[in-house]
C-alpha positions as CSV (number, residue, x, y, z in Angstrom):
1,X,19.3,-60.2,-13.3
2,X,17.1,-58.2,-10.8
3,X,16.4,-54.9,-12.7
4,X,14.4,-53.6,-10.0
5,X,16.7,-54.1,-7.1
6,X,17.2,-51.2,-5.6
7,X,20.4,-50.0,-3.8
8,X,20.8,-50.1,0.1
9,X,23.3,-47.7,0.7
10,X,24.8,-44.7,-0.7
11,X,28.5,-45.2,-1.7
12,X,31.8,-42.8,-1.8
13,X,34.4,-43.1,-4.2
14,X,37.7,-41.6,-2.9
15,X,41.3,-41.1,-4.3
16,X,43.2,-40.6,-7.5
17,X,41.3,-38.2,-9.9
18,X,42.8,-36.0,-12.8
19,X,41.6,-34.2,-15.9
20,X,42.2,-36.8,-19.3
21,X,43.2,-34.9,-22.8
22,X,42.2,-36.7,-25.5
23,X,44.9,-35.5,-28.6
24,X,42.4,-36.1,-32.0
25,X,43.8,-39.2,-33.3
26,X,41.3,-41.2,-34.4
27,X,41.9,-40.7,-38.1
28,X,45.4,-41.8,-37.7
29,X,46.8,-45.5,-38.1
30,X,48.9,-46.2,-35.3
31,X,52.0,-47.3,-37.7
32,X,51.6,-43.7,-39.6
33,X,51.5,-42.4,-36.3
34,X,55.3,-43.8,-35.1
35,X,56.5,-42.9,-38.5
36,X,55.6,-39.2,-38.4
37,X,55.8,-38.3,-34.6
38,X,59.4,-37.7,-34.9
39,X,61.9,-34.9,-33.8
40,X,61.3,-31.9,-36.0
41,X,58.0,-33.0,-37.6
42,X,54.0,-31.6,-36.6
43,X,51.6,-34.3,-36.8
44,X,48.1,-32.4,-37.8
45,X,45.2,-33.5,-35.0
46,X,41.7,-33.9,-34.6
47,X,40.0,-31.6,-32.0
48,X,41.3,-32.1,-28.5
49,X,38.5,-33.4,-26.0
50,X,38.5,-33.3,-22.0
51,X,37.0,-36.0,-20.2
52,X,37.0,-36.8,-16.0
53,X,39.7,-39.4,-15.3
54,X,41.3,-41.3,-12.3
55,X,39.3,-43.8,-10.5
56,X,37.2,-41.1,-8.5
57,X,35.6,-40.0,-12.3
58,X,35.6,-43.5,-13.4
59,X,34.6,-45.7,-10.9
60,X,32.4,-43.0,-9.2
61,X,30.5,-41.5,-12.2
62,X,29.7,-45.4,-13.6
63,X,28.5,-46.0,-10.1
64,X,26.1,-42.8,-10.3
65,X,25.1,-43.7,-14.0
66,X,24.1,-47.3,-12.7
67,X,21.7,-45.7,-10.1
68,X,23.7,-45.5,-6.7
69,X,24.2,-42.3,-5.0
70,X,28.1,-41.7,-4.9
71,X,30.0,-39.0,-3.1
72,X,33.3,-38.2,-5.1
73,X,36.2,-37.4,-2.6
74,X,39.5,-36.0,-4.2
75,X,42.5,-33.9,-4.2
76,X,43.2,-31.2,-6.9
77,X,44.5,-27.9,-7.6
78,X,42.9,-24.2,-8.0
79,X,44.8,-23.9,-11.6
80,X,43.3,-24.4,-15.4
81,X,42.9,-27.9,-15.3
82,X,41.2,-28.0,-12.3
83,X,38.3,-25.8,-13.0
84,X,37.4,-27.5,-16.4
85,X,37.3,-30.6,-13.9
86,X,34.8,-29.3,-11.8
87,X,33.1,-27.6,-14.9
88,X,33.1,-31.0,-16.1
89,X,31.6,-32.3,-13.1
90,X,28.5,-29.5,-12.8
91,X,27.7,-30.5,-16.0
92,X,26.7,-34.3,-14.9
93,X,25.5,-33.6,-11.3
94,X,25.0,-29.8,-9.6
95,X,26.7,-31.7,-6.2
96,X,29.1,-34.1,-7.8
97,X,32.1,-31.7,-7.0
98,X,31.2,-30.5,-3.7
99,X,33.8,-33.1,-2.0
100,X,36.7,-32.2,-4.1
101,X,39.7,-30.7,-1.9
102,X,41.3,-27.4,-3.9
103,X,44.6,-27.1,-2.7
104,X,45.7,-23.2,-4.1
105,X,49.3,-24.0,-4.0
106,X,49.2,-27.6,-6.1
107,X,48.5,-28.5,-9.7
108,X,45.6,-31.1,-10.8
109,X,46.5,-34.5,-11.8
110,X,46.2,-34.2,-15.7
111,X,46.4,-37.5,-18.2
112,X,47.7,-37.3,-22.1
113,X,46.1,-40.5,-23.5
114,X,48.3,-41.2,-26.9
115,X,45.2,-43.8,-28.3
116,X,45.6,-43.7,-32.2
117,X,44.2,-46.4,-33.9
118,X,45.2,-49.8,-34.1
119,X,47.5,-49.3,-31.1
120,X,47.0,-49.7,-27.5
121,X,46.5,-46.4,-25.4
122,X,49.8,-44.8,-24.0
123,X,49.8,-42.6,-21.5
124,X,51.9,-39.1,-20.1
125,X,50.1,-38.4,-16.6
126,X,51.2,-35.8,-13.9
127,X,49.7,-36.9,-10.1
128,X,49.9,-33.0,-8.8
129,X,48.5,-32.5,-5.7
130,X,47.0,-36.5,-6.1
131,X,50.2,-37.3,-4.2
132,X,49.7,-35.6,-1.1
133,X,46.0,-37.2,-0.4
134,X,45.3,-38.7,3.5
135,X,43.1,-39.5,5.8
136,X,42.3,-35.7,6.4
137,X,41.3,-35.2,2.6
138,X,38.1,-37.4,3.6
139,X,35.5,-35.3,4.6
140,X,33.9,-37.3,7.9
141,X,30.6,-36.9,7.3
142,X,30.8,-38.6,4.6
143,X,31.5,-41.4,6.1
144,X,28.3,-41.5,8.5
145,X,26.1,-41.4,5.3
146,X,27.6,-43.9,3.4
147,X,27.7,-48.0,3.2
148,X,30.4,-48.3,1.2
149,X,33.7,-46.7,0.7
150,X,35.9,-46.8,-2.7
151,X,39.6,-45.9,-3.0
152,X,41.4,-45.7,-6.2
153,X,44.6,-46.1,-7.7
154,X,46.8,-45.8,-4.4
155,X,49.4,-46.9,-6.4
156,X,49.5,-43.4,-8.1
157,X,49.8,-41.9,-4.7
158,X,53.1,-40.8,-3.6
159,X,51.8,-40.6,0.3
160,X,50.0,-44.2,0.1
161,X,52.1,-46.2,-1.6
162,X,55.8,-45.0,-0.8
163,X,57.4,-46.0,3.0
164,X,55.6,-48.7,5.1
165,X,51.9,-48.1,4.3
166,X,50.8,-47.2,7.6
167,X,49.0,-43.8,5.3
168,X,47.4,-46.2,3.2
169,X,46.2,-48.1,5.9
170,X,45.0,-45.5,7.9
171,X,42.3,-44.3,5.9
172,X,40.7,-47.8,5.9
173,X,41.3,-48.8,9.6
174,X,38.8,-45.4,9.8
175,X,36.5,-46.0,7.4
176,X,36.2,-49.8,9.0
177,X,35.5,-48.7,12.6
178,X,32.7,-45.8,11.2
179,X,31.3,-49.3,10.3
180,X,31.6,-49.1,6.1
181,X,32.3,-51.9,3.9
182,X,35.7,-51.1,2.0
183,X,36.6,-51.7,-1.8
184,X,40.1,-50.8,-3.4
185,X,41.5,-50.7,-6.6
186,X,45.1,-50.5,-8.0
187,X,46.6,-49.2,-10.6
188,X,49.6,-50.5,-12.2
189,X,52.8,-48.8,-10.2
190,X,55.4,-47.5,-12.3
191,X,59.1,-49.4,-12.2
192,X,61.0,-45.8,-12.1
193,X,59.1,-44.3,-9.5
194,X,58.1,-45.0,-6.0
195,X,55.0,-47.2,-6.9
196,X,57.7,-49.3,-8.3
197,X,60.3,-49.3,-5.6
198,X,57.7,-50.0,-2.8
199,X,57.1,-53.0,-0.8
200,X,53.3,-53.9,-1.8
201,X,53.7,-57.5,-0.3
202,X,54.3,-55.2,3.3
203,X,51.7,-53.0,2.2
204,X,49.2,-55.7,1.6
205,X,49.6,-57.5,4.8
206,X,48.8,-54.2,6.9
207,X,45.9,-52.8,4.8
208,X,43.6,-56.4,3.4
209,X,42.6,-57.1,6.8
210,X,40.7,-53.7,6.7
211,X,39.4,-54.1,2.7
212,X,36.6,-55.8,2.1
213,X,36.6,-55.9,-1.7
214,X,40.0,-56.4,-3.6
215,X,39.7,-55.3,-7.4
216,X,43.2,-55.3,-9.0
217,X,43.5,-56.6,-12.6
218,X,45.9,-59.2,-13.5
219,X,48.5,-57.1,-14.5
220,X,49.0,-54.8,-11.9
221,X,48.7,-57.5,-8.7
222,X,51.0,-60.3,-10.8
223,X,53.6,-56.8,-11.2
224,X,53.3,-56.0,-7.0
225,X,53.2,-60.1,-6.0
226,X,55.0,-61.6,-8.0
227,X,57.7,-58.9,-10.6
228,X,59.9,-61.2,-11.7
229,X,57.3,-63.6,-13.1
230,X,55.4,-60.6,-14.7
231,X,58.4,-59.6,-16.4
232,X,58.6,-62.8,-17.7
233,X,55.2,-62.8,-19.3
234,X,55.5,-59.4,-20.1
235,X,58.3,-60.1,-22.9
236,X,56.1,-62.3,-24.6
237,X,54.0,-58.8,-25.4
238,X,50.7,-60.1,-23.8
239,X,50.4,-61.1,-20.0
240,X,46.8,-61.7,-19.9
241,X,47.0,-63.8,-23.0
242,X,49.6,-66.0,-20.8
243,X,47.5,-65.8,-17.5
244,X,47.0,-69.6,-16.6
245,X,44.5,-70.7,-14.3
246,X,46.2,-71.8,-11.5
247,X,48.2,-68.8,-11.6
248,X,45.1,-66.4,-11.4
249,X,44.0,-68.7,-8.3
250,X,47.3,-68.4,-6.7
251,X,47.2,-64.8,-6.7
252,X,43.8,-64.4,-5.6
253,X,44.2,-67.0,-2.8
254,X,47.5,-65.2,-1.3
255,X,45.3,-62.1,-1.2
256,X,42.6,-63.6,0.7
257,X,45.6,-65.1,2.7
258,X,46.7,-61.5,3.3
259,X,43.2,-60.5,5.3
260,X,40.8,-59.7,2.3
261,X,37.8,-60.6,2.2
262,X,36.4,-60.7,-1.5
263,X,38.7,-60.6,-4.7
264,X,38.0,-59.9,-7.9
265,X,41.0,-59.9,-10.7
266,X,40.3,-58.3,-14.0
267,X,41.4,-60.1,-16.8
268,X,41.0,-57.7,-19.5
269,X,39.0,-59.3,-23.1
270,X,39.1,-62.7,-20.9
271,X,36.4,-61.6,-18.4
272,X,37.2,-61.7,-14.5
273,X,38.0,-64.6,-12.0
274,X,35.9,-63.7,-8.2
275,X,37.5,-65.4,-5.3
276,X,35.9,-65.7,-1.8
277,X,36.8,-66.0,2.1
278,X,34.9,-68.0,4.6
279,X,31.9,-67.0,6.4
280,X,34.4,-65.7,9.4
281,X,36.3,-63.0,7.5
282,X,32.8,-62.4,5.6
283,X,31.0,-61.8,9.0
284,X,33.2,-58.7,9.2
285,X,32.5,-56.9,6.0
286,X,30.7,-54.4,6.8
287,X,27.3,-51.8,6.8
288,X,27.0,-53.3,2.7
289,X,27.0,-56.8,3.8
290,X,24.9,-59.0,1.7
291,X,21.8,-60.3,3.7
292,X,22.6,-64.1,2.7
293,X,26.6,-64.5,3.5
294,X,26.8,-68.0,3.0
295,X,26.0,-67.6,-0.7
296,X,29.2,-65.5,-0.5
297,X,31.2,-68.0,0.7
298,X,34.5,-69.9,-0.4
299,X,33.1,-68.7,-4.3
300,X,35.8,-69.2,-7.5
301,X,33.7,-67.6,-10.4
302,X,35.0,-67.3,-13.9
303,X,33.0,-64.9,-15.8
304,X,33.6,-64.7,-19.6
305,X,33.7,-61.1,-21.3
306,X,30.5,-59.9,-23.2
307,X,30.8,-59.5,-27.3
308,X,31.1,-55.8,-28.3
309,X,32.0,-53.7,-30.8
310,X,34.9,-51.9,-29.3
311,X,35.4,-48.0,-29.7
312,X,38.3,-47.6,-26.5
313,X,39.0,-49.6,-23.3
314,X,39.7,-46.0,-21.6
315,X,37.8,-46.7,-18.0
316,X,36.6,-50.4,-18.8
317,X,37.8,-51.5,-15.4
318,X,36.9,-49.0,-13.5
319,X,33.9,-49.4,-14.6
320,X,33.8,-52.9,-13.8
321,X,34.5,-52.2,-10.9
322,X,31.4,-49.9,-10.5
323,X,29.1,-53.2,-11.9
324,X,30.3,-55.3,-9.0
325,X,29.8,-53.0,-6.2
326,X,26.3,-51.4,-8.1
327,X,25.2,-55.6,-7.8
328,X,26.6,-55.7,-4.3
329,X,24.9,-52.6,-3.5
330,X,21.8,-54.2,-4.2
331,X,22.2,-57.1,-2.7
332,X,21.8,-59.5,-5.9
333,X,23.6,-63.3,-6.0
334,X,27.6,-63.7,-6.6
335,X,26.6,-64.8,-10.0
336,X,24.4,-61.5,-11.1
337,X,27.2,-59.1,-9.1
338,X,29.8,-60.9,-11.8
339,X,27.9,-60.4,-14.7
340,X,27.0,-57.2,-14.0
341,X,30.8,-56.5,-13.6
342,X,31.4,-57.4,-17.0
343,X,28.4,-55.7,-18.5
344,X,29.4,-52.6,-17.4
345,X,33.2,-52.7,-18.5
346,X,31.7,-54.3,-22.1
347,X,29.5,-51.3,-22.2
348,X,32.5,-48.6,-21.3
349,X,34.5,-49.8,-24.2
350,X,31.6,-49.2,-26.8
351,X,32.9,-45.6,-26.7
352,X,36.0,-44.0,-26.5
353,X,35.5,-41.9,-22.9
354,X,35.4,-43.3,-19.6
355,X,31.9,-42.3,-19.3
356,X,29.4,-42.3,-22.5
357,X,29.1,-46.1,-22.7
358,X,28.0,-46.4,-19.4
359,X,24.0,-48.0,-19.4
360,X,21.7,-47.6,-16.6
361,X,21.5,-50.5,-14.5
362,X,17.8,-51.4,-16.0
363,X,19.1,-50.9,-19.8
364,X,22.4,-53.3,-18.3
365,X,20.7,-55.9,-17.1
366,X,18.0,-56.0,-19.7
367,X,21.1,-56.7,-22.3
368,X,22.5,-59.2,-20.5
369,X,19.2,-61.0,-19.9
370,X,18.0,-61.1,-23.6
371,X,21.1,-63.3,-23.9
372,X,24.4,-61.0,-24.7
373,X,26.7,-63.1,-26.5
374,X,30.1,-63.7,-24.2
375,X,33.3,-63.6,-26.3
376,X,34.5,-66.4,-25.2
377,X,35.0,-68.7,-22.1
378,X,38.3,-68.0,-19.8
């Protein structure tokens, strides 16, 4: 690993953002948990902490912890919630909430994370005025400064994900012809609400020719592919457990099929799988480009997880996410942009926020270089 790359471009990370609450139950064993939170019955609580959440906080704040300059574009409210979001915000970076849109009239997106112990995190989330978010919501100078452009978590976004896409696909046909290379990532849509309802296939097919890097995990692109299948693997009680190899391929490959150029599928504790196009779809990604494409080309990487001790998985792909496009950023091999994914989302999960685990990019690579054991191989 290159410690002393440096980054090429500034990057922007756009799209779903909210305030998370943290209820105080460390202290609590998940089984005492379901037995006492019952109709009736108060369940004493550790203090309640805030934390920045959504894939703007996530993503964007690993990326500015890893040493790139990041813009954070996003949609909230003037209410409560918001202005311990932006308080939040100040406290990391005087600028870092310059770029968020207050809309007076709308509430902030705000996250409950149930996470007591033994138990994995549940979740109570309101989008507020994340559902409205377009193309206008990006500020266009932003666009002339930076070389890359993140979106987040359309798949929360009423406006992006319901109808035909065309919203969705919008904002990246722009951010393509101001000459940036594009990355998005998905969250998983929910099977009562639009996200669920909507045709992602249709979606996919108008907006991959215009994304350069495609980051879902497993999870979310088997749901929007392939439902009926997930489902499937879902009632055994863990998908990624039950994610075969030439499934993961599969996936990946009908994504590059669909006009994208890089994929990257997060597999959770099983490390990622990076897919590839060839050089011609490469030759159009973009003001990030790496300098040597044809290292880029036709790639299938399987990259193992890194061995930690884990405190919380809140934000681990997001910041994953952040490690591949900090690597990419700086131009480093396919091979160092992987492991650099994975280092940061290891690091994430050695705490219980989004945000405290995160290592500079010299402390990262360092880690991984003195010979971080890998948990085991995919």
């Amino acid at each position: 690993m290159d410690r002393t790359a440096k980054p090429r471009f500034p990057a922007i990370s756009a799209g779903f953002v909210c305030l998370d609450i943290f209820p105080g139950l460390a202290h609590i064993d998940g089984n005492e948990f379901d037995r006492n939170f019952i109709p009736g019955r108060a369940v004493e609580i550790d203090a309640t902490t805030f934390a920045t959440g959504g894939s703007v906080s996530n993503t964007g704040m690993a990326l500015v912890k890893l040493g790139i300059e990041t813009r954070l574009i996003g949609r909230i409210g003037k209410d409560p919630y918001g202005e311990i979001l932006q308080q939040i915000y100040r406290q990391r970076g005087k600028n870092l909430a310059d770029d968020l849109h207050i809309i007076p009239d709308e509430a902030t997106g705000h996250t409950y994370v149930i996470d007591p112990n033994g138990q994995e995190r549940r979740f109570l989330f309101h989008p507020g005025s994340n559902d409205h978010f377009g193309l206008e919501d990006v500020p266009e100078e932003s666009l002339d400064q930076a070389g890359l452009f993140h979106f987040g978590y359309p798949s929360s976004i009423k406006r992006l994900s319901a109808g035909d896409g065309n919203d969705l696909t919008a904002i990246y046909l722009h951010a393509k012809q101001k000459g940036l290379t594009t990355s998005m990532d998905t969250s998983m849509p929910d099977p009562t609400r639009f996200s669920g309802q909507a045709d992602w296939k249709n979606i996919f097919r108008k907006v991959l020719p215009y994304t350069d890097l495609f980051l879902p995990s497993f999870e979310e692109i088997l749901f929007m592919l392939d439902r009926e299948r997930f489902e499937r693997l879902n009632r055994s009680g863990d998908v990624i457990a039950r994610a075969e190899k030439p499934l993961i391929r599969d996936l990946a490959d009908q994504l590059l099929e669909m006009g994208a150029g890089i994929v990257m599928l997060k597999l959770g504790y099983r490390g990622l799988y990076l897919r590839t196009a060839k050089i011609d779809r490469l030759n159009r990604l973009g003001r990030a480009a790496p300098s040597n494409l044809a290292a880029w080309e036709d790639l299938m990487i399987y990259q193992p997880s890194y061995k930690v001790s884990v405190a919380g998985t809140t934000g681990a792909g997001d910041a994953c996410i952040a490690g591949l496009l900090a690597a990419f950023l700086r131009d480093t091999s396919p091979d160092d942009a992987v492991k650099a994914a994975n280092g940061a989302g290891a690091c994430c999960c050695e705490k219980p926020d989004a945000f405290s685990g995160i290592q500079s990019w010299e402390q990262m690579c360092d880690r991984i270089d003195n010979g971080w054991e890998i948990v085991q191989e995919i």
